[in-house]
N, C-alpha and C positions, 0 to 999 in steps of 0.2 A: 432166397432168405439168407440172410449174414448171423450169424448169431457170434453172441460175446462167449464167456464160460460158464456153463451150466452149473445152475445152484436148485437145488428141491426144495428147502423153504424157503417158500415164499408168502407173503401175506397179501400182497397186492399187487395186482400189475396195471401200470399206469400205458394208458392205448393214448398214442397221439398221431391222429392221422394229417399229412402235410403236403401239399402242392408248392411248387416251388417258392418254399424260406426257410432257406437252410438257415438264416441269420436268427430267426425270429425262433428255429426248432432248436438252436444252439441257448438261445439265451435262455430257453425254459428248460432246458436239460440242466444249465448251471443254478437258476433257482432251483430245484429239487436236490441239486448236489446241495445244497446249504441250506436246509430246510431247517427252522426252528425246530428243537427238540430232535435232531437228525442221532447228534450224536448219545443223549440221554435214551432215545425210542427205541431206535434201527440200528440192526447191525445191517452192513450192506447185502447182508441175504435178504432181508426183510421185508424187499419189494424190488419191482422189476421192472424198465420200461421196455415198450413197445415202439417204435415208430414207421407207419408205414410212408413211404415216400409212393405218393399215388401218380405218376406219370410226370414227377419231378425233371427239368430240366436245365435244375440250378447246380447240379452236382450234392445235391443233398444226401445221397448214400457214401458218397465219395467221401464229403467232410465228416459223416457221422463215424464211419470205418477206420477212418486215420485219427478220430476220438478217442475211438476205441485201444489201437494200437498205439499212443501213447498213454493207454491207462489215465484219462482223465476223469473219469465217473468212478464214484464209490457205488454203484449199482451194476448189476449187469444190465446191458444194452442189447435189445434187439433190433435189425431192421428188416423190413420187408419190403420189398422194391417190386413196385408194378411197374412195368415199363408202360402201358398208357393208362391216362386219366379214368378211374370208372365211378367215383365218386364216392365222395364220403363215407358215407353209409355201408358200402362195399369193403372200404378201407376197414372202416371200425372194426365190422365182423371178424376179419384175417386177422387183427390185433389179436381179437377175444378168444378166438378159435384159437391164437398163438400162446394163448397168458398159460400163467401157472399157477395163480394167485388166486385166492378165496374170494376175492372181492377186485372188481374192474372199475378203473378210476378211469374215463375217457375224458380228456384234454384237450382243446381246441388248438390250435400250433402257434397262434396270436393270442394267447394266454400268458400275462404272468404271475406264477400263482404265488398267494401272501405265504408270510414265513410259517403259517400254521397249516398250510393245504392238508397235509400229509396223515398230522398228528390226527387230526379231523376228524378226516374221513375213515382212517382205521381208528380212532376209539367209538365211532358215532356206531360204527357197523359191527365192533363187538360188543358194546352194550345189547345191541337191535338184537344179537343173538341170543346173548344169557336171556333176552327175554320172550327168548321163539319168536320175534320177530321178524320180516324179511324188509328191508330198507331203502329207499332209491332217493339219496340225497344228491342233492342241489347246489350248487356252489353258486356264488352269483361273478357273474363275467362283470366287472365294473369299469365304464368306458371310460377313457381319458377325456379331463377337461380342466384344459389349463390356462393362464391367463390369455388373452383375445379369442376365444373359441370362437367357431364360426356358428354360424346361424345351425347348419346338420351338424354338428356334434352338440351343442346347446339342446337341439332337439331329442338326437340319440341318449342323452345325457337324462333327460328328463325323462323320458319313456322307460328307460331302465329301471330309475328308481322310483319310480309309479310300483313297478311290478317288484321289485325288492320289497318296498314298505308294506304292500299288500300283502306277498308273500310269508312275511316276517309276523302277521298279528295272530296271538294267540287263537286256536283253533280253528284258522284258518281251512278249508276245506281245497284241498289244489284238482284242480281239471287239467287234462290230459298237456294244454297248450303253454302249461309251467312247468313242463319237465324238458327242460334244452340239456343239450348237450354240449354246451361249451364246457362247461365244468359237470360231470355229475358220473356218482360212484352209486353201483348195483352189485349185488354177489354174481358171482361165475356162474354160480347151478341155475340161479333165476335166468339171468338172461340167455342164458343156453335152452335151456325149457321153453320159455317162447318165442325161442324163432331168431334174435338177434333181431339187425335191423329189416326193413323191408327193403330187399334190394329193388322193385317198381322206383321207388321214391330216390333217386339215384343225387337229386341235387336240391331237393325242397322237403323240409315238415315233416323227414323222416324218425327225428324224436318227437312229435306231435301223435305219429302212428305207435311207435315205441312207446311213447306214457300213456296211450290209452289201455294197452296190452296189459302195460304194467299194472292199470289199477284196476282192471277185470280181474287180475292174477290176485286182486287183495293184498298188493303190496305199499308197505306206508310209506308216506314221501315226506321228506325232510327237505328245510331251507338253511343254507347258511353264508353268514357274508365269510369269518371267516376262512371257511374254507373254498372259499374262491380266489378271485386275483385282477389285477388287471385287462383288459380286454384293449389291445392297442388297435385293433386295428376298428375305425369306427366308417363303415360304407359312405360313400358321399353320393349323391344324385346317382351320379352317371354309374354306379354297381346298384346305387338301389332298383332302378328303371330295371333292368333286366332280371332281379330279386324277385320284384311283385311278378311280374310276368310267371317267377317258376313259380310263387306262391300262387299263381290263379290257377295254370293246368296241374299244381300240386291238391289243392282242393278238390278239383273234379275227380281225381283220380281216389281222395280220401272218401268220396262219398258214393264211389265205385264200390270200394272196400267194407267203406262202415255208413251205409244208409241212413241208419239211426242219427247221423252226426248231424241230419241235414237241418233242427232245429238250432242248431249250435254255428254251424258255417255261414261265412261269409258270403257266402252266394247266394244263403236264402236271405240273408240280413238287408245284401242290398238289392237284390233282384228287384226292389219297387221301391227303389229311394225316394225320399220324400220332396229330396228341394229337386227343382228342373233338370239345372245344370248336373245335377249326378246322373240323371236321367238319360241327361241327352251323351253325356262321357260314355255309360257306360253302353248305349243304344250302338255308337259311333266305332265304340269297339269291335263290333261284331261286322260291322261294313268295311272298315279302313283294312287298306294295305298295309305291309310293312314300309314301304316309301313317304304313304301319309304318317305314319309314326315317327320318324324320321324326322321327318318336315315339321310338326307337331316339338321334336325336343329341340330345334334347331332353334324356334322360336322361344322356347321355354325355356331352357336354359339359361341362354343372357338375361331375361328378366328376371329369373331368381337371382342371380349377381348384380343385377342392377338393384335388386330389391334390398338384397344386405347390404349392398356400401349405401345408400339414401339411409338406411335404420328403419323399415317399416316392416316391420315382424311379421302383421296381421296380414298384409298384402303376400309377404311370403309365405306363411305358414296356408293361406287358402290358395294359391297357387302351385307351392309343393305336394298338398293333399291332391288337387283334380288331377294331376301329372303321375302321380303315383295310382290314384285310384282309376284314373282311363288306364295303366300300364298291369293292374291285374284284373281289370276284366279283357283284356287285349289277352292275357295267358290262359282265363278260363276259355275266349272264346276260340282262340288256337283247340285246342283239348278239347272240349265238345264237341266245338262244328257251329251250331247255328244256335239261335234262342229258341224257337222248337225245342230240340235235340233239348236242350238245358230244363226248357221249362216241365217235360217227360219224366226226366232223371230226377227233377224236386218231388213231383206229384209220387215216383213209384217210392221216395224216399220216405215221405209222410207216413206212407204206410207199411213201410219198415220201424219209421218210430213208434208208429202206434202198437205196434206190436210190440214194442223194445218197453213200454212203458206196462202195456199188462204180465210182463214177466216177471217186473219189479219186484223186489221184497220190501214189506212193510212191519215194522213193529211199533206193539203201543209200550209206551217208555211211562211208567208211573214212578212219580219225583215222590212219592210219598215212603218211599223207604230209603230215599236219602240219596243225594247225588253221585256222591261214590260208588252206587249200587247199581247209579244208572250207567255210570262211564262203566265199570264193569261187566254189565251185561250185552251194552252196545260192540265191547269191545273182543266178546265172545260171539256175539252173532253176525256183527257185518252187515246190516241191512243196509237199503239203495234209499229210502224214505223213513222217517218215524210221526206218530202219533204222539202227544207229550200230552197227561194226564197225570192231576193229583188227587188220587183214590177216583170216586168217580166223577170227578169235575174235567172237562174238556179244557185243556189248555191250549192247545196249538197240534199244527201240521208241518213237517217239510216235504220240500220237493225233491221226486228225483232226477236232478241233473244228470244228462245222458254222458256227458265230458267228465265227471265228477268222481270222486273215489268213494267209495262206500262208506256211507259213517261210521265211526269209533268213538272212543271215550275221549278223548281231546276235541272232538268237536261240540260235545252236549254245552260245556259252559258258555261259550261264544255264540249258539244259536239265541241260548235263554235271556243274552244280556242284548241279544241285537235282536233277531226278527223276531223273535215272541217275546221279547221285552213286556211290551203293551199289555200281551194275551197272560202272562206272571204275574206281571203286576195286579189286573182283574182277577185273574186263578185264587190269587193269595189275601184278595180283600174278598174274599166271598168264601173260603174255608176255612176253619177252624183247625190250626195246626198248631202241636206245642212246641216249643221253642228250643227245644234238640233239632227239629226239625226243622222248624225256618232256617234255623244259622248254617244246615249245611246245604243250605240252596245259593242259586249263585245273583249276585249282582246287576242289575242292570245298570250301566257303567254314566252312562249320560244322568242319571235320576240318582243327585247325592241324596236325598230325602231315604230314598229306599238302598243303597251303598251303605250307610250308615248301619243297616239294621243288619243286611246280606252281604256277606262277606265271599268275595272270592279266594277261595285259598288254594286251587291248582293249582301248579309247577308245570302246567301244558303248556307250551307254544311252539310252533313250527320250527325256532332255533334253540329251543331250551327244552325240548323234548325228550321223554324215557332217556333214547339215545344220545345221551350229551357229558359233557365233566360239569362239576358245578358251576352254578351260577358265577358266585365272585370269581371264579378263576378263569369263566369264559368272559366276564366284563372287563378281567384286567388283558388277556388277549385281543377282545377286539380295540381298547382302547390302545396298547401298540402297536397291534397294526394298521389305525388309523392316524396315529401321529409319524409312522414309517414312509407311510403312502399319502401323507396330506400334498394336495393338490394333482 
């Protein structure tokens, strides 16, 4: 371990774990040197980076050291050098274990982060505290897509901001498999408490096990584009094919760990896929050698290349899904063994879920003393389900998702205007309520008729949340760092 010159306040320490790109660990060292608001926020004691070099072979401690020794960083610099590769997740820990900081901001080393990363994440996490809360915000990794993209980054491109936009809508509820770790800041005491990463999961879905931890812990999770950044590096075919694979014997291993998930996993989702050919993909995976796999991209590969210079989208995108989807059930079936063995490990999982479901907590939420009263109480008790009634009229029920964070008051408005929209709307033409009361109920967003009457007036949403600066001041920052970063 090489360390720069020791500073004791610190407010942050930013964990970047890296395998050989030292070019790519340089370039995001000098965005952080020039971070919007670096010099109004931060003095350079104010935060601290980490970098481990995980089984680097590019000279990546070498270049970061002779950084250091020409005094090129206004922060102090750590590195930690593993001489061989043990994986991410491994790395992160030794960051964390290393910080000094209140709050751990881990960095992907193919990140470049926007000019507000910084300001962010430490205002998001000292608001989260003046309000006793504990935080595990999200930065969104945003891939490049520049003029002639290919067919896989068009793709990557889109998928991304599926999960962005979901991400982003008010009281949105997040499950364990939206808390990555390209971008994303937790306090030191939190993630030290539970364990850090799982070092088992050495190169798959180890923040997938990390967010579920986090939200048994009752910890709140935040989204934000500002404070993420670029994501350059976007997988092509030939790194995806070996991805899924870790992501299949990654699954098995997560439902080793966490049974209850098995309603939620991909293994039970497609264990009886509906069209044939998934059938017969994923049957074939359990038979085939690695030679037949082999043989399989040798042919598959030029036709997705032949697919994108012809322009037939449709032909590729259902030819890239079988290639992918035979390449992680090829990983689960490495990692189990046989479909026997597979179909055992479903069966004893059910009945871990079933159990994970009568330990639920349940509350009945009566809208009749006013919505404010219900965020407030939701937001003292945490339950996994609620009941929504106004006085004694039945209004609705949620479920408890087993991947899901336990409700709060930022989720009551969003249920009422989405899934019990219907069941409101009925609630409130069949009771008698006076009109203190109706106005502080909320909106069902699609039905202007009833908008007009119910007014939403939260300040909830997953990026405009308790923890946040205001509004106009967060809209005039994402708007320049979306004209900074256009295209």
């Amino acid at each position: 371990m090489i360390h720069s010159s020791v500073n004791d306040s610190i407010t942050i320490s930013v964990v970047i774990p890296s395998h050989d790109r030292a070019s790519s660990v340089l370039r995001l060292l000098t965005c952080l040197n020039t971070q919007r608001g670096h010099a109004e926020d931060y003095a350079s004691s104010d935060f601290e980076v980490i970098v481990i070099a995980d089984g680097c072979s590019d000279g990546t401690s070498a270049l970061l050291q002779e950084s250091i020794d020409a005094a090129r960083w206004s922060f102090p610099l750590t590195i930690i050098d593993h001489e061989t590769a043990r994986g991410s997740g491994i790395a992160r820990n030794a960051g964390a274990a290393a910080a000094r900081g209140t709050t751990l901001l881990f960095i992907d080393d193919d990140i470049e982060p926007f000019p507000g990363m910084l300001v962010e994440h430490t205002s998001r996490h000292a608001v989260a505290q003046q309000l006793n809360q504990q935080l595990v915000l999200v930065g969104a990794p945003v891939p490049v897509r520049g003029a002639g993209a290919s067919f896989e980054h068009v793709a990557a491109w889109g998928w991304w901001e599926q999960q962005f936009e979901r991400m982003s809508e008010r009281g949105h509820r997040f499950t364990h498999d939206e808390i990555f770790t390209g971008v994303l800041s937790v306090s030191t005491a939190v993630f030290r408490d539970i364990g850090g990463f799982d070092v088992a999961l050495t190169h798959c879905h180890e923040d997938l096990e990390l967010g579920l931890r986090l939200l048994r812990a009752n910890v709140r999770v935040g989204f934000t584009r500002v404070g993420g950044g670029i994501h350059h590096d976007v997988r092509g075919i030939r790194r995806l094919l070996p991805r899924k694979v870790a992501e299949g014997r990654a699954d098995v291993l997560l439902l080793q760990r966490w049974p209850e998930l098995v309603r939620v996993s991909p293994l039970a989702q497609c264990a009886l896929p509906d069209q044939p050919a998934h059938r017969l993909l994923r049957d074939s995976a359990f038979m085939m050698a690695s030679g037949v796999d082999a043989l399989l991209e040798s042919v598959a590969l030029p036709l997705l290349r032949l697919f994108e210079q012809l322009k037939w989208r449709s032909a590729w995108r259902a030819l890239q899904g079988a290639v992918l989807f035979h390449s992680y059930w090829r990983g689960a079936a490495v990692q189990v063994g046989s479909r026997h063995t597979l179909c055992t490990l479903l069966n004893e999982c059910e009945v871990a879920a079933d159990a994970w479901v009568d330990g639920t907590t349940h509350l009945v939420l009566d809208l009749a003393d006013g919505i404010e009263a219900a965020e407030k109480l939701l937001d003292e008790r945490r339950p996994d389900a609620i009941t929504v009634t106004i006085r004694d009229l039945h209004v609705g029920s949620s479920i408890a998702p087993v991947n899901a964070e336990r409700l709060h008051g930022g989720h009551v408005r969003r249920m009422l205007a989405t899934s019990l929209a219907h069941e409101l709307r009925f609630a409130l033409s069949m009771c008698e309520l006076h009109a203190t009361d109706v106005a502080t109920l909320p909106a069902a967003a699609p039905r202007r008729s009833l908008a007009a009457a119910l007014a939403i007036t939260s300040s909830r949403a997953n990026d405009d949340s308790p923890a946040q600066a205001p509004a106009e001041e967060r809209l005039r920052t994402v708007r320049a760092t979306r004209h900074e970063h256009d295209g």
